[in-house]
N, C-alpha and C positions, 0 to 999 in steps of 0.2 A: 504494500500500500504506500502508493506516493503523498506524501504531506505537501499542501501547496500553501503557500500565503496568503492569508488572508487580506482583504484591502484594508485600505487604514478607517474606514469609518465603520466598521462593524465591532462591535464589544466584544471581548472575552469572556466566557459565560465561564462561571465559578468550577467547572470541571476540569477546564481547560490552564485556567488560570492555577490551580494549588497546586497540582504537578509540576510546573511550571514554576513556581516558587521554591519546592521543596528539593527540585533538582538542580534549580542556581547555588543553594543555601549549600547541598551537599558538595557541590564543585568547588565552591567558592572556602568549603571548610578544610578542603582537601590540598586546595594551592596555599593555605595559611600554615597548615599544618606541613608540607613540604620545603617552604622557607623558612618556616620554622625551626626543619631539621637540618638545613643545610647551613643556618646563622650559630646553631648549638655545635657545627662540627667546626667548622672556622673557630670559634669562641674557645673549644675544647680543644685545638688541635695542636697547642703545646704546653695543654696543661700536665704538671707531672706526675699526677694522679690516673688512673685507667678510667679509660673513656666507653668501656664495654661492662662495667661494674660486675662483673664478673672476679673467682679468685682465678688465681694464672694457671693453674692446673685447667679449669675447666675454659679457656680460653682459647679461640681458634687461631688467634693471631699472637700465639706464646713463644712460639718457634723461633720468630722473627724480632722478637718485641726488643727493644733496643730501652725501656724505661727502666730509673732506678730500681721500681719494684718488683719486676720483672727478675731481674740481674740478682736481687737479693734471692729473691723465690729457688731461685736456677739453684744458687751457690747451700741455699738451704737444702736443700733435693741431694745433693752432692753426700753432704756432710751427711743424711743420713741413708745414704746407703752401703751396705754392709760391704766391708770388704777394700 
């Protein structure tokens, strides 16, 4: 079913029109909520605290992680392994 435009001098009848609201409101929460997450990684991106709130063990980017805490975790992991 093709949707056509309507002309400008006809109303939006209330069925037409909520959907129409609810579906601006949900995009519109969506693009907030995206710059929102992309202002939180700039903001966090040399903080020297972990940005995944995670401990380092369960952490996917642990391998690599180049933070003090990290590095401390690693050196503690060492010390208790036997041997």
């Amino acid at each position: 079913m093709i949707h056509t435009a309507k002309p400008q001098n006809e109303k939006m009848s209330r069925r037409e029109w909520l959907p129409r609201c609810v579906r601006a409101g949900c995009l519109t929460a969506m693009a907030v909520f995206g710059v929102g997450q992309v202002y939180k990684g700039r903001r966090l991106a040399n903080d020297p605290n972990c940005i995944r709130l995670n401990t380092c063990n369960d952490c996917v980017e642990f391998g690599g992680c180049k933070l003090d805490k990290a590095e401390t975790f690693r050196e503690s992991q060492k010390k208790d392994l036997p041997g």
